[in-house]
C-alpha positions in Angstrom: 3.3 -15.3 50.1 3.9 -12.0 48.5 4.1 -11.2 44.7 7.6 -9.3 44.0 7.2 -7.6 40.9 10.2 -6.5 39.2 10.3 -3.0 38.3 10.9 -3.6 34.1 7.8 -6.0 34.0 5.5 -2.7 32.8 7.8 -1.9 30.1 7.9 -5.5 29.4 4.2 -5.7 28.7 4.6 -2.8 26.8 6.7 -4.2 24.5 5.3 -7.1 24.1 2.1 -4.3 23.1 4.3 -2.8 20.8 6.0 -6.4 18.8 1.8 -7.4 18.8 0.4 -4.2 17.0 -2.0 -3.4 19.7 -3.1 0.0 20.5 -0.7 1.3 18.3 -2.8 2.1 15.1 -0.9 -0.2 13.2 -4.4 -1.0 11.5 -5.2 1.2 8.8 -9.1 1.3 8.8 -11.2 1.2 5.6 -15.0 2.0 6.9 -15.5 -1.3 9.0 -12.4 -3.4 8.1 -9.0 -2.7 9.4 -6.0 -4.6 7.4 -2.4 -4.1 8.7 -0.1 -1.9 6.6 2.9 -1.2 7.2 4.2 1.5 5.0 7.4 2.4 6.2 8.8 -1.1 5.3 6.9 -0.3 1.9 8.8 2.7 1.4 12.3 1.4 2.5 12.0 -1.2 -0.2 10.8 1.5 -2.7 13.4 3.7 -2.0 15.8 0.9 -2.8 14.7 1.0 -6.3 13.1 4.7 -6.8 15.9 6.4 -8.2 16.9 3.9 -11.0 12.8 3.6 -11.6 12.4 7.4 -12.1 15.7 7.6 -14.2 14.1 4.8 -16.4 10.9 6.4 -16.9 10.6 7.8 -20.6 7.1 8.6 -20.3 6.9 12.0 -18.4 3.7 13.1 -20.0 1.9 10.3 -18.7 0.1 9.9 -15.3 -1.1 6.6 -14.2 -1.7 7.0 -10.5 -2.5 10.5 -9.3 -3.0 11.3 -5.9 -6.3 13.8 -6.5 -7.5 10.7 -8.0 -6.9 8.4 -4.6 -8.4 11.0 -2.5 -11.7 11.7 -4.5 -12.2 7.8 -3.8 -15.7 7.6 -1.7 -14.8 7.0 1.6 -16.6 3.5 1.5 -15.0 2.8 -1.3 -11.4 2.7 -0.4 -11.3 -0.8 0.5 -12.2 -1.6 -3.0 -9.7 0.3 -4.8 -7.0 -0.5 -2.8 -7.6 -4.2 -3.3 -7.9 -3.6 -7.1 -4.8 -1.2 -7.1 -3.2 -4.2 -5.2 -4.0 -6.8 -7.2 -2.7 -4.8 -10.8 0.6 -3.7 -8.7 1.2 -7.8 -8.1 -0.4 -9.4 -11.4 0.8 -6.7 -13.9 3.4 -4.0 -12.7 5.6 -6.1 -10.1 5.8 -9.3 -12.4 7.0 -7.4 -15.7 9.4 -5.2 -14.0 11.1 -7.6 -11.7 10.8 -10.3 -14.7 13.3 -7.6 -16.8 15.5 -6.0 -14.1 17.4 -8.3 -11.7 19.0 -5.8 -9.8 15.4 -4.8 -8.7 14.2 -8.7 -8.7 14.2 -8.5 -4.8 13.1 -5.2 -3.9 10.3 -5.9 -6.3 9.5 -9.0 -5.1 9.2 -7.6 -1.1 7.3 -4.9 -2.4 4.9 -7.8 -4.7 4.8 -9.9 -1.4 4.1 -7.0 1.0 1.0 -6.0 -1.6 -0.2 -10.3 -1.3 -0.4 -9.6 2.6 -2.4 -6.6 2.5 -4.2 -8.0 -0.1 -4.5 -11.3 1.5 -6.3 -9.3 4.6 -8.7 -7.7 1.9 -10.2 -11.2 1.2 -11.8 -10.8 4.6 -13.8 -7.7 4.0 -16.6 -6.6 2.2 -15.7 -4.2 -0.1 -17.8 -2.2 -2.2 -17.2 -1.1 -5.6 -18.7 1.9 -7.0 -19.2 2.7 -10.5 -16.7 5.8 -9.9 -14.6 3.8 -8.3 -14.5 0.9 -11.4 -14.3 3.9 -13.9 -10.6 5.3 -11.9 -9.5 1.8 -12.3 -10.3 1.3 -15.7 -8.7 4.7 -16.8 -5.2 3.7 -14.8 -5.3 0.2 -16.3 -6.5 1.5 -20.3 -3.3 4.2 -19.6 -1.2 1.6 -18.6 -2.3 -0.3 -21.6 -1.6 2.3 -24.3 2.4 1.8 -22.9 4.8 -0.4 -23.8 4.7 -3.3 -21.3 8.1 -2.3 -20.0 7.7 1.2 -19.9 4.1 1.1 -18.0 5.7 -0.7 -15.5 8.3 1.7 -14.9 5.7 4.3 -15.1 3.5 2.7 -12.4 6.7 1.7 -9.8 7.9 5.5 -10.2 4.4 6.8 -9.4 4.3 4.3 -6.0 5.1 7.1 -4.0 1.4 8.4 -4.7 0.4 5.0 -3.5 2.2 5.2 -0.2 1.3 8.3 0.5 -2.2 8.1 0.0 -1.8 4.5 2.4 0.0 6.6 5.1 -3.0 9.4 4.6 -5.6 6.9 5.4 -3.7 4.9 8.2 -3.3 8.7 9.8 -7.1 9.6 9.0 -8.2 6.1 11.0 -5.9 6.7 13.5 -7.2 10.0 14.4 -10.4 9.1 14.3 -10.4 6.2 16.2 -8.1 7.9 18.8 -11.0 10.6 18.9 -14.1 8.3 20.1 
């Protein structure tokens, strides 16, 4: 008996690739854990929200998140700020924006459950945590502090674009050099 195989089977299985994740760098690696992040459904969700954020901010003297800062992170340490940075998006930022702007209440709450799956895949890894890496933190969260609890928020959702592109600059660095081996 002979095996017919149809001629779309191949692109088949690759789609099937695709729709899985594998071999596509979906995994954005962080020294020797890999979490999933996809940051273009991160940034369509943002964008839904960035201008009215931006127009909201009062505070344009003031710079929570910087993206010098995210890049001067130890490369073994990136695991540990992004589950930090994660976790004060979702417990502070997210929850008093979304809790005083309904328009943005679902946008928000994607972006806050997006963060909680990334975050959720952090659980599994052993970060580290520098002292330079605590000290960042602690500056973004006593700036946040010295804000109005409204207004840091807005500061911190306006300056997500720093996030996301510091996100896509690490998914693209592991990419690159795991496509290089």
């Amino acid at each position: 008996m002979k095996l017919l195989l149809s001629p779309t089977l191949p692109r088949l299985l690759f789609l099937l690739a695709c729709l899985s994740g594998c071999g596509l760098g979906h995994g954005t690696h962080l020294g020797t854990c890999s979490v999933t992040v996809h940051t273009h459904e991160l940034r369509k969700h943002y964008t839904e929200i960035r201008s009215s954020v931006i127009a909201a901010d009062s505070q344009m003297g003031v710079r929570l998140l910087r993206g010098d800062m995210m890049r001067n992170i130890q490369e073994g340490e990136h695991c540990c700020f992004l589950r930090l940075l994660l976790r004060f998006y979702v417990e502070r930022v997210f929850v008093s924006h979304g809790l005083s702007q309904p328009l943005h209440r679902r946008s928000t709450s994607a972006l806050a459950n997006s963060f909680l799956t990334i975050n959720k895949d952090l659980r599994h890894c052993h970060c580290h945590c520098g002292e330079d890496t605590r000290r960042k933190m602690d500056s973004l969260l006593a700036q946040f502090d010295k804000l109005e609890i409204y207004r840091a928020a807005v500061k911190a959702i306006g300056e997500l674009d720093s996030l996301l592109d510091w996100l896509e600059e690490l998914k693209h660095n592991s990419h690159t050099t795991h496509t290089d081996r």
